[in-house]
TORVEX-557435 format. One line per 2 residues: for each residue z, x, y of C-alpha. Coordinates in steps of 0.02 Angstrom, whole numbers. Layout:
Z,X,Y; ...
# end
This chain:
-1210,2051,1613; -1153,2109,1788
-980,2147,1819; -974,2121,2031
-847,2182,2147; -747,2056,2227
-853,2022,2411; -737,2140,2511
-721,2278,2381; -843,2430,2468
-968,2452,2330; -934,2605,2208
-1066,2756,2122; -987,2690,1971
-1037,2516,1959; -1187,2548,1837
-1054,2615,1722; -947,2439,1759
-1122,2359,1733; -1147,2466,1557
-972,2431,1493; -981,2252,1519
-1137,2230,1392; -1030,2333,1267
-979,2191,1121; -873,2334,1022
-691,2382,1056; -739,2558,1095
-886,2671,1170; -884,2869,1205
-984,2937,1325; -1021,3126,1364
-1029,3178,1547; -1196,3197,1539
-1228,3013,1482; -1112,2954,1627
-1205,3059,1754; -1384,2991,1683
-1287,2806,1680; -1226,2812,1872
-1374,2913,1945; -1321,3080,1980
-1206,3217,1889; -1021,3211,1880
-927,3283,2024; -827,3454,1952
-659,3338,1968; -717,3201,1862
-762,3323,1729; -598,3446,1758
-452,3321,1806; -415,3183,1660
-313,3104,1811; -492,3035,1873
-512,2920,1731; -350,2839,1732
-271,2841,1903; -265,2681,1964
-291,2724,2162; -483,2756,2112
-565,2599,2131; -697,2616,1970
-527,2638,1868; -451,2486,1930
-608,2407,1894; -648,2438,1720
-444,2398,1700; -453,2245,1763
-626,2223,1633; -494,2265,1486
-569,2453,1480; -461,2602,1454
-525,2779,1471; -471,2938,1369
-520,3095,1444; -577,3237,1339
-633,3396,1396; -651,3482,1232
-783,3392,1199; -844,3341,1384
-839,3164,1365; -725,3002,1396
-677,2888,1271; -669,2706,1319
-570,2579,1225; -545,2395,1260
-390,2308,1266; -337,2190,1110
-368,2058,1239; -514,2088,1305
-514,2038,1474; -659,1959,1554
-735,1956,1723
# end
């Protein structure tokens, strides 16, 4: 299943993570950095792996995306990775 961008939305690195969550049928999914990086194409930028604020800030379009999908991201650097969990509702695209 492809989760697309509404037609005037610019197109984000992310969306083969958008496209990867919305196949996911369970409430939950953690992913290291380095399975992000091998999901989108390329490696993490040092912010996305440094700042928890780039997983749930809403001004960054992939985070308002995978909201709106019923995603919600938990950064952890301890153990370099991000824990997604969908909402009890589950929204749909």
């Amino acid at each position: 299943m492809r989760w697309t961008l509404p037609a005037r939305t610019p197109p984000t690195k992310y969306q083969p993570l958008l496209d990867f969550l919305a196949t996911q049928t369970g409430s939950d999914v953690t992913l290291t950095f380095a399975e992000i990086g091998a999901i989108i194409g390329a490696p993490l930028s040092v912010s996305a792996m440094t700042m928890p604020t780039a997983w749930h800030r809403t001004a960054e379009m992939h985070v308002r995306r995978w909201q709106e999908m019923g995603w919600r991201a938990r950064y952890d650097r301890r153990n370099q990775c991000v824990h997604f969990t969908r909402d009890a509702e589950g929204a749909t695209p």
